[in-house]
N, C-alpha and C positions, 0 to 999 in steps of 0.2 A: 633272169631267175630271181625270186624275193622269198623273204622267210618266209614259210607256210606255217609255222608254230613258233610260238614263244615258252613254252614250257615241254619238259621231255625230260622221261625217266626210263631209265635201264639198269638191268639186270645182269651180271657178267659171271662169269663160273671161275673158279679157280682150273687151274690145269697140272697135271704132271709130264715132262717130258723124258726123253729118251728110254727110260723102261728097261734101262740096262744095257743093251746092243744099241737100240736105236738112234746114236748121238744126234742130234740135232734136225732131226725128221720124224721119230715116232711122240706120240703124244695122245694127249683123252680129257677128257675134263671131269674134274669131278666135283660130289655137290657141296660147296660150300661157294655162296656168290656174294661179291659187291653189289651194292645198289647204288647208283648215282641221282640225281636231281637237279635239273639245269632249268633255269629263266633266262630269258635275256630280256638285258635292261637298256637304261642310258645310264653313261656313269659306270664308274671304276668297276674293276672284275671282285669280288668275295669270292674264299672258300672259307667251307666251312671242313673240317673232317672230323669224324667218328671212328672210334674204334679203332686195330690199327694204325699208325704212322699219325695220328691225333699228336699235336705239338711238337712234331720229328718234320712231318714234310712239309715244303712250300707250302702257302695259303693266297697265293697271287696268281700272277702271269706265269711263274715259275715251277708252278704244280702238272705234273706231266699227265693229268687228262685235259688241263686248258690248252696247255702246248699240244694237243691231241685235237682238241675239237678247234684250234687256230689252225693246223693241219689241213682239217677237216676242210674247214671254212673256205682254203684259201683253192685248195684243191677243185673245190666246187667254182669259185672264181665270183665268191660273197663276199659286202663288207665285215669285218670282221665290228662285233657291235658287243656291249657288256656283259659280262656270265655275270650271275648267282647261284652257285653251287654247292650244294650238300652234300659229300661224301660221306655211307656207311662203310666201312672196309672191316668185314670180315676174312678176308684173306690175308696170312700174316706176311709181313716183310722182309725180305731178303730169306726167305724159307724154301725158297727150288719150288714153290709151288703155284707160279704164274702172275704173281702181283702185279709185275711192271707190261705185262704180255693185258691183263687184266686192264688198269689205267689206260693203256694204250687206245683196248677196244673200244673201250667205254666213250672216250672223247671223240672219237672216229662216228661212231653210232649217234650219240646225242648231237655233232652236228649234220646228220645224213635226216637225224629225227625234225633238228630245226627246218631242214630245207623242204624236207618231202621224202620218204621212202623210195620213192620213184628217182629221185636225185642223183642215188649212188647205189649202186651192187654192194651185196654182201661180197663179191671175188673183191670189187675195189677197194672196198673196208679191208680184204685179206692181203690184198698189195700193199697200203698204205700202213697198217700193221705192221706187217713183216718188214718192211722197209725201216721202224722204228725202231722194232725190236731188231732188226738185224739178221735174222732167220724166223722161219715160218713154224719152227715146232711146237712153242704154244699160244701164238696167234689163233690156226687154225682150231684145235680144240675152246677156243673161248668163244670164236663166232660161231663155231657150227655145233658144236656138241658132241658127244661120241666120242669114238675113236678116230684116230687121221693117221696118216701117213702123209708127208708131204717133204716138196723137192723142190730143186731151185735151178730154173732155166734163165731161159730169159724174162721169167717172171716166178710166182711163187705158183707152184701148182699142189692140189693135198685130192687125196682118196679120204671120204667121212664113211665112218660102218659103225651101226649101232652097239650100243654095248650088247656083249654077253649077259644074258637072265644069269649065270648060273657060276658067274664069277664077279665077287666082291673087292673093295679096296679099301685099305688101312691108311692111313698119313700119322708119321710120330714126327714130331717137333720139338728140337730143342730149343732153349731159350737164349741162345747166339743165334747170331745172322752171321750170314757169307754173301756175298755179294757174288754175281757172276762174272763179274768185271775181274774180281781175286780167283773167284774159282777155273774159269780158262786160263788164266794166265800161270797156273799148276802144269798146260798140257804138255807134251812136247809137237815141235814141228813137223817132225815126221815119227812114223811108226814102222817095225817090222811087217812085210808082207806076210809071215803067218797068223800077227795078232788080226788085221784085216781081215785075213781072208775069215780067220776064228768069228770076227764079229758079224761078216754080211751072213755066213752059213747060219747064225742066233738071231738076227734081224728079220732074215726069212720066215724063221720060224714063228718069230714072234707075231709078225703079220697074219699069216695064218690062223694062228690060236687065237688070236683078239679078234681074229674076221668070222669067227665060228667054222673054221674050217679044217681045223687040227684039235684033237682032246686038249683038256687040259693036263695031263698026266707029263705031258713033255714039258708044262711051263718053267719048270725048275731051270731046265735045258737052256731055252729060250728066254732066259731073262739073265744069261751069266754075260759078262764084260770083261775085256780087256784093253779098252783104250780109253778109259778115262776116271773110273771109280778109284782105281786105286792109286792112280794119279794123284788124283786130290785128297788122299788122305790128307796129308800134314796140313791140310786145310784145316779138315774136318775129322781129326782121329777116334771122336765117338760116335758119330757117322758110318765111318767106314767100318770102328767096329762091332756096329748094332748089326746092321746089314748082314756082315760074315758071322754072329751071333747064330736073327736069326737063319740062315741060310742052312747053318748048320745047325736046326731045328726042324729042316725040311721045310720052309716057307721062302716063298717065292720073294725074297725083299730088293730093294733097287735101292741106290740113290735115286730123291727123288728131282730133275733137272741138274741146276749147280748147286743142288743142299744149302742148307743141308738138313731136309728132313728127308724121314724115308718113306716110300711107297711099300705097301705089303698088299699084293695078291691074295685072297683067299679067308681064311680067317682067324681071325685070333682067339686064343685061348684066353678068358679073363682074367687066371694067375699071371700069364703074361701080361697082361693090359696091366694089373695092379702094380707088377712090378717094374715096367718103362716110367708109369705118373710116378715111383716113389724114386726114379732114378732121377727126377724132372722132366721129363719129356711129356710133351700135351700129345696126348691119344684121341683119333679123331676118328671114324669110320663114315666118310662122306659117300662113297660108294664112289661108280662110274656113270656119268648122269647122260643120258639123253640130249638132254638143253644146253643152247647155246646161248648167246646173247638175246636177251628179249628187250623190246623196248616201247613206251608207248608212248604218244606226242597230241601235246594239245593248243590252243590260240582261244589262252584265257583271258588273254587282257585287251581282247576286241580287236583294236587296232592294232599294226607292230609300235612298239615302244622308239623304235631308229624311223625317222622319216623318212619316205620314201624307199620303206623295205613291205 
């Protein structure tokens, strides 16, 4: 197998996970996306990054979509040969809204884009993902699009279902980061058999309504939590109490992933909207997007640039 391209650009969605019940299985993507831009060269790896983690993250070998497309690379059983990389990141960082699940994709894709489409499955891209991230809940929404449901066997398995026409989404952001790595480490190791049993009876549900097969009138129902939002308050104490704000406004709101921004269902009032930007929080209505990762690969510079690729 030889490069088939030396240049490849992709597209990646940000994501929301869990949705309230769902810990570490439900998920969606929604529309605010990175864009990446790979060459391969001869000679040392560049990043460039925008936007975003601009002068925060690695700029080398150490930037977790190269450690992604060297992943990629090796998985395929390529030499691994030099990036030139441009990172756009509008997805913000350490925000519970799929950055790291994002990057992940991304490198995984632009090396399947270098090799050939034909190379790798989008399921392998989902394996090799969720193996980076750890779990599949916002892997699978960045590759596929939609909404997912997905589980963990002996490999990573997801159900994709288009969004609902007839249900919107909000993202409020504050201007802290939580890390996931801080926000699990909130959890406890074990929980009561009725907060469980509480959460699959809302997981169900939530499946249902996001699969267009239950009203929305129940979502209120279907998006409450008890094994991990209020966990992590002391994480995220304006977090948690936006959420139970607006919750009790009648809006469907979530932590969104490990926060700590929030996800909201439905829609916002603009006295509301006016009032989170004057509290600092960035207000964003991306929706629930269709789209998954898109990507498109070209062999501009005739020959490969690595001999004998």
């Amino acid at each position: 197998m030889r490069l088939t391209n030396d240049f490849v650009r992709v597209k990646v969605p940000a994501t929301s996970a869990n949705l309230g019940p769902g810990f570490d299985h439900a998920g969606l993507a929604l529309g605010i996306f990175d864009e990446v831009e790979l060459r391969a060269v001869v000679g040392e790896t560049f990043v460039q990054v925008m936007g975003h983690g601009a002068g925060k993250v690695p700029e080398g070998e150490d930037n977790l979509i190269v450690r992604s497309v060297r992943k990629g690379l090796e998985y395929l059983d390529m030499p691994q040969v030099g990036l030139r990389m441009v990172a756009r990141n509008r997805i913000p960082h350490g925000a519970g809204i799929g950055s790291s699940a994002a990057a992940a994709v991304a490198g995984l894709m632009l090396a399947r884009g270098l090799v050939g489409e034909e190379s790798m499955s989008l399921d392998e891209v989902f394996q090799l993902a969720t193996q980076i991230e750890g779990h599949p809940d916002n892997a699978a929404p960045a590759i596929f699009g939609g909404v997912t449901f997905s589980w963990m066997g002996k490999e990573a398995k997801t159900v994709v279902r288009p969004p609902r026409e007839d249900l919107d989404a909000w993202v409020l952001t504050p201007k802290f980061e939580v890390s996931t790595k801080q926000a699990r480490a909130a959890l406890p190791k074990q929980v009561p058999l009725e907060d469980a049993t509480f959460n699959l009876s809302r997981a169900s549900l939530l499946a249902l309504i996001l699969s267009g097969q239950a009203p929305l009138e129940h979502l209120m129902d279907a998006t409450e939590d008890r094994l991990h939002q209020a966990q992590r308050a002391k994480a995220m104490p304006s977090t948690y109490d936006l959420v139970q704000y607006l919750r009790g406004e009648g809006l469907p709101a979530v932590v969104s992933g490990a926060g700590p921004s929030v996800l909201v269902f439905g829609t916002l009032d603009p006295q509301l909207v006016d009032e989170a930007k004057a509290a600092g929080w960035t207000v964003k209505n991306p929706g629930i997007t269709a789209a998954g990762t898109s990507m498109a690969a070209s062999r501009e510079g005739g020959e490969s640039p690595i001999a004998g690729l």
